[in-house]
C-alpha positions as CSV (number, residue, x, y, z in Angstrom):
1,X,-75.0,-102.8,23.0
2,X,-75.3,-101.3,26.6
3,X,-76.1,-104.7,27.6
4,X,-73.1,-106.4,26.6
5,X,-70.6,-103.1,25.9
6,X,-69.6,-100.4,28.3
7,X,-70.4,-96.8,25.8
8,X,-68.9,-95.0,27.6
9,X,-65.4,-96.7,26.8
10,X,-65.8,-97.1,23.4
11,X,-63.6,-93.3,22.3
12,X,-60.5,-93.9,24.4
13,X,-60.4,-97.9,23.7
14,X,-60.7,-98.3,20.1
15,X,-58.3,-95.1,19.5
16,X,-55.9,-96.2,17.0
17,X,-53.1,-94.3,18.6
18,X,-52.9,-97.3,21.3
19,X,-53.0,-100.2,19.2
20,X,-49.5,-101.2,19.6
21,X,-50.2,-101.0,23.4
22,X,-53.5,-103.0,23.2
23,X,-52.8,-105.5,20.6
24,X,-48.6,-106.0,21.0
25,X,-48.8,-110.1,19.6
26,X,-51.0,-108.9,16.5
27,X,-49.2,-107.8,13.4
28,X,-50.3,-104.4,12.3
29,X,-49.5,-101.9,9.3
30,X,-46.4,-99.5,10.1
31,X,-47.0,-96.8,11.8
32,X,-45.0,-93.6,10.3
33,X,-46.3,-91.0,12.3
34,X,-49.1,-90.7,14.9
35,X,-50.6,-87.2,17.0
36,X,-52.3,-88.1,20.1
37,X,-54.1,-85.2,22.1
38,X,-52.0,-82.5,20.4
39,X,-48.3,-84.8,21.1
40,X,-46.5,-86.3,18.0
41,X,-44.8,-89.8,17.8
42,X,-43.2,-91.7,15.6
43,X,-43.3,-95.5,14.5
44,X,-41.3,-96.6,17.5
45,X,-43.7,-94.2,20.2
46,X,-40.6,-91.5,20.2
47,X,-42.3,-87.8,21.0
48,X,-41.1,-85.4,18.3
49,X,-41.9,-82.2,17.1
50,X,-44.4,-81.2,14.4
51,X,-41.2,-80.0,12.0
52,X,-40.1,-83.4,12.2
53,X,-43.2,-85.2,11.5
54,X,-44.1,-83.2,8.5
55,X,-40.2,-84.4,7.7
56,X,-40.9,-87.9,7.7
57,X,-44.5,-87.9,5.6
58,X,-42.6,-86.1,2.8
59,X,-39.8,-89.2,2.7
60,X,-42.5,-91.5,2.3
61,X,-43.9,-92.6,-1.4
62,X,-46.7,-93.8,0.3
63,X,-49.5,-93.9,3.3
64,X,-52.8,-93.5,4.9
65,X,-53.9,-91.0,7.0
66,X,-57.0,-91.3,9.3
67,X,-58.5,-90.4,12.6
68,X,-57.4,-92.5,15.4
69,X,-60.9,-92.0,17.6
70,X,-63.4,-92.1,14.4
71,X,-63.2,-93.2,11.2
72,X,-65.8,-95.6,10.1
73,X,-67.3,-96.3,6.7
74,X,-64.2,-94.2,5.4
75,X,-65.1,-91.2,7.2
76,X,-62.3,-89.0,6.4
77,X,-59.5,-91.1,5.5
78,X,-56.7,-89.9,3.3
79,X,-54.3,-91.4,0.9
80,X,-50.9,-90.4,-0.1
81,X,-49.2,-92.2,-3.5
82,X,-46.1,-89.6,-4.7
83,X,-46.0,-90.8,-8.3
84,X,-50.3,-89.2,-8.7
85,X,-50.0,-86.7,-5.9
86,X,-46.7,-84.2,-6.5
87,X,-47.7,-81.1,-4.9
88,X,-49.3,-81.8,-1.5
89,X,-48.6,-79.6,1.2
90,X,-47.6,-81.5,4.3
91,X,-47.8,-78.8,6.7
92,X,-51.2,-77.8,5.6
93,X,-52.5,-81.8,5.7
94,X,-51.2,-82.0,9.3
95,X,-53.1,-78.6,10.3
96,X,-56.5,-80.1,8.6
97,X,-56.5,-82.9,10.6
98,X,-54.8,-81.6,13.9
99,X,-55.3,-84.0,16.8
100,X,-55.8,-87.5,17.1
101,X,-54.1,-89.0,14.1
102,X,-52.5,-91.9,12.8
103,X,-50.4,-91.8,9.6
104,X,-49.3,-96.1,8.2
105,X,-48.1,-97.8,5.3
106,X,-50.5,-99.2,2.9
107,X,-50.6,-102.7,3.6
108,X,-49.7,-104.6,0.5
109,X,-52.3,-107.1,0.3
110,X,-52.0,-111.1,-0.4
111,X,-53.1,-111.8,-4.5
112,X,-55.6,-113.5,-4.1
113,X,-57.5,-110.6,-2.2
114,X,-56.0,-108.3,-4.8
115,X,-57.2,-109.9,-7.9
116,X,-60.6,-109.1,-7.1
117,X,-60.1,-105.2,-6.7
118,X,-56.6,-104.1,-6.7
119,X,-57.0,-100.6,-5.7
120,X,-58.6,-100.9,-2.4
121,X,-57.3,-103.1,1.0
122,X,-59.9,-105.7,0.9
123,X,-60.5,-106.7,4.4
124,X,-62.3,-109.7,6.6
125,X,-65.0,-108.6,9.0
126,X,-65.3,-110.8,11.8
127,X,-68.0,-110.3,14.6
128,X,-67.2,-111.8,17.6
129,X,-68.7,-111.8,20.8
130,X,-67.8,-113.0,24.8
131,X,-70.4,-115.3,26.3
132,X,-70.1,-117.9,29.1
133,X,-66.1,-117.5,29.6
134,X,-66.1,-117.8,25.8
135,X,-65.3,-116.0,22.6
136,X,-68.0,-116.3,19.9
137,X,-67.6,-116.0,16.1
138,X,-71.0,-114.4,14.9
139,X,-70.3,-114.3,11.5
140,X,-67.4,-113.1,8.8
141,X,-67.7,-111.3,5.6
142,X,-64.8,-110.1,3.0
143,X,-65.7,-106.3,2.6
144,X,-64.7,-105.7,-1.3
145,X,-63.6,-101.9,-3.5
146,X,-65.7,-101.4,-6.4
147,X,-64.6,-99.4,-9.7
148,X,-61.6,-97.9,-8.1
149,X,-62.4,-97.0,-5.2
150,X,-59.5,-97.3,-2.4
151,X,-62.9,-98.3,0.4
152,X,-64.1,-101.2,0.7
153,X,-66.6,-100.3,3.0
154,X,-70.3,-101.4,1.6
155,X,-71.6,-97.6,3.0
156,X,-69.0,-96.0,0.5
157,X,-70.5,-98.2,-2.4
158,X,-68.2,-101.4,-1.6
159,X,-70.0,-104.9,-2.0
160,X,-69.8,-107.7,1.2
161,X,-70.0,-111.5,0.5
162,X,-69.9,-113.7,3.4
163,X,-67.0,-116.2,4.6
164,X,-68.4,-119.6,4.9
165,X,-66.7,-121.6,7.8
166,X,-64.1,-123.5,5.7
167,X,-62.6,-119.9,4.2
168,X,-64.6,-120.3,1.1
169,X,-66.7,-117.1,0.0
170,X,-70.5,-117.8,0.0
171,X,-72.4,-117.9,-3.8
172,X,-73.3,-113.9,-3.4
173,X,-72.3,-110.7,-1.9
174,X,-74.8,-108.1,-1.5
175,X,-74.3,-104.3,-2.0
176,X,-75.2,-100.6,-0.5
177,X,-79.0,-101.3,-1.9
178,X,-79.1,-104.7,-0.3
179,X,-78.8,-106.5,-4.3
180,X,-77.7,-109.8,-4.3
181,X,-75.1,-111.0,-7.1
182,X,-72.9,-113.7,-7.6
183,X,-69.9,-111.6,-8.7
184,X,-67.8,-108.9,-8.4
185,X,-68.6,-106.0,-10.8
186,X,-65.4,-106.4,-11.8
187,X,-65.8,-110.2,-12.9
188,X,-64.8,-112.3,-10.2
189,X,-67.1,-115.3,-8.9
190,X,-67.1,-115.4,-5.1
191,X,-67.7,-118.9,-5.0
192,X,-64.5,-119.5,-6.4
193,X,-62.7,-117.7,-3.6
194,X,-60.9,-119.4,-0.5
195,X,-59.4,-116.5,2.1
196,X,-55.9,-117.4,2.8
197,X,-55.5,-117.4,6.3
198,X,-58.9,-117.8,7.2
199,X,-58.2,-119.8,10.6
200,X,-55.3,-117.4,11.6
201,X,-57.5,-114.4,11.3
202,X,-60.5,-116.4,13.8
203,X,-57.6,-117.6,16.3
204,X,-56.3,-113.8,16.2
205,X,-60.0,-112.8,17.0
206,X,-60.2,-115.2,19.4
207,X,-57.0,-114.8,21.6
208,X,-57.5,-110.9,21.4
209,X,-61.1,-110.7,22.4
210,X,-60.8,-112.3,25.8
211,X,-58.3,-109.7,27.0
212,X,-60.8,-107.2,26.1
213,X,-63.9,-107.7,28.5
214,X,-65.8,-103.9,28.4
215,X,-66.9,-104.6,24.9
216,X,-68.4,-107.9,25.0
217,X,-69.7,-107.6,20.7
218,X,-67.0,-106.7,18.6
219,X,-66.3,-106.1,14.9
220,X,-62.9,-106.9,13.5
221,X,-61.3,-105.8,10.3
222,X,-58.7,-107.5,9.2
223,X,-56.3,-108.0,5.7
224,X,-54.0,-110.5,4.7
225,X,-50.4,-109.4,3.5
226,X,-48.8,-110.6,0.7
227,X,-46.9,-113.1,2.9
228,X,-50.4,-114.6,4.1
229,X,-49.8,-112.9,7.3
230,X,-53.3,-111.3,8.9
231,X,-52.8,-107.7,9.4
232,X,-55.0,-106.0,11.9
233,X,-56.3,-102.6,10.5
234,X,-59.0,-101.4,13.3
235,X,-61.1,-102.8,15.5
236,X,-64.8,-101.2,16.6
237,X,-66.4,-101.4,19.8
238,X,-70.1,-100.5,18.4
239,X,-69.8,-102.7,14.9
240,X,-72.4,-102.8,11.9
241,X,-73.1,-107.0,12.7
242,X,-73.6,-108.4,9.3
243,X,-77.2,-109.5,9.9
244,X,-78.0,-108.4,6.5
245,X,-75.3,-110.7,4.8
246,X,-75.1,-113.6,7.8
247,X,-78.1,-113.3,9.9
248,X,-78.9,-113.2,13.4
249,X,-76.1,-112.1,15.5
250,X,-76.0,-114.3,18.3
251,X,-77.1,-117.6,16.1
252,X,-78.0,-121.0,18.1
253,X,-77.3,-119.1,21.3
254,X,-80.0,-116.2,20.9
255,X,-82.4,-117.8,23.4
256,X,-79.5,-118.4,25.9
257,X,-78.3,-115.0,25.2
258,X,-81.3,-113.1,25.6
């Protein structure tokens, strides 16, 4: 990484708070509230007070609340469903977390994603990388929930199968202990699964990777929506590279890399 990514970048560009500002042609999940260095927002960037965004989380039925600096492999995300949470204290939930916030709608996810594991956002991990005036795709996996779970992340005991260049899932995903299987624990054969979208998601990846030149190896995690729409949910500067799952990261190019 500190060959082809600048570190010390990494906190203020991949802050969620700016996402709108970084990535303005990528759709993204609404934004219902966000808190950057101690200053509330709303969805349209307006600066409000902390009465009013404590007002606007309790008229949602909805959302998900997680740090906007740091919040890999799940690390302290929050959801919010009113019909199996009724007694939540608002102004308590926005003291826990603070600072450096961002509060969205739960993406509603395209079917075929959901019939695999409903209760989680099952997202595409893409890893691309800028080399030679060009961006890269390293390698793509679908990141999956298990036993209702709302993570998909494999680190919070999710399963990852890779994305074969036509869309189509590969023959097995592999879980937290690095076992291979051909299925989903909850019955679904990845074989039989095409991505929708597949291309969109690699020409988003593409088209916004080349505006971003200080981090020259990026992860990508996308979903698809339920109109077959790709829906960026975070992007990350210093990615786990799916050489597990896909192998090396760099490919036919390693020597010309290296």
């Amino acid at each position: 990484y500190p060959s082809m990514n600048k570190p010390g970048f990494r906190r203020a560009y991949t802050d969620k708070c700016f996402y709108s500002q970084l990535f303005p042609d990528l759709k993204q999940p609404r934004t219902i509230i966000k808190s950057s260095n101690n200053i509330f927002y709303d969805g349209s960037g307006n600066i409000i007070s902390f009465i009013q965004a404590k007002s606007l989380l309790e008229s949602e039925k909805q959302f998900v609340l997680k740090p906007a600096i740091y919040s890999g492999e799940g690390t302290d995300i929050f959801f919010y469903d009113r019909e199996e949470q009724k007694d939540i204290d608002f102004e308590a939930l926005l003291k826990l977390y603070g600072t450096d916030f961002i509060v969205q709608d739960i993406v509603p996810q395209h079917e075929i994603l959901a019939s695999i594991h409903p209760k989680s956002v099952n997202t595409i991990r893409v890893i691309s990388f800028l080399f030679r005036g060009k961006v890269h795709i390293s390698s793509s996996i679908l990141r999956m929930g298990v036993g209702g779970s709302r993570l998909d992340n494999v680190s919070a005991g999710g399963v990852a199968c890779p994305i074969n260049p036509d869309g189509r899932l590969a023959s097995k995903g592999i879980n937290k202990k690095s076992e291979w299987m051909d299925r989903h624990p909850g019955g679904t054969v990845f074989g039989g699964i095409t991505i929708p979208s597949y291309e969109k998601v690699l020409d988003a990846v593409c088209n916004a990777h080349k505006n971003m030149p200080h981090f020259r190896i990026l992860g990508w995690d996308f979903s698809i929506d339920k109109d077959g729409d790709p829906v960026l949910i975070e992007y990350n500067g210093a990615p786990s590279l799916n050489q597990v799952s896909c192998g090396p990261l760099f490919g036919d190019l390693t020597e010309q890399v290296l």
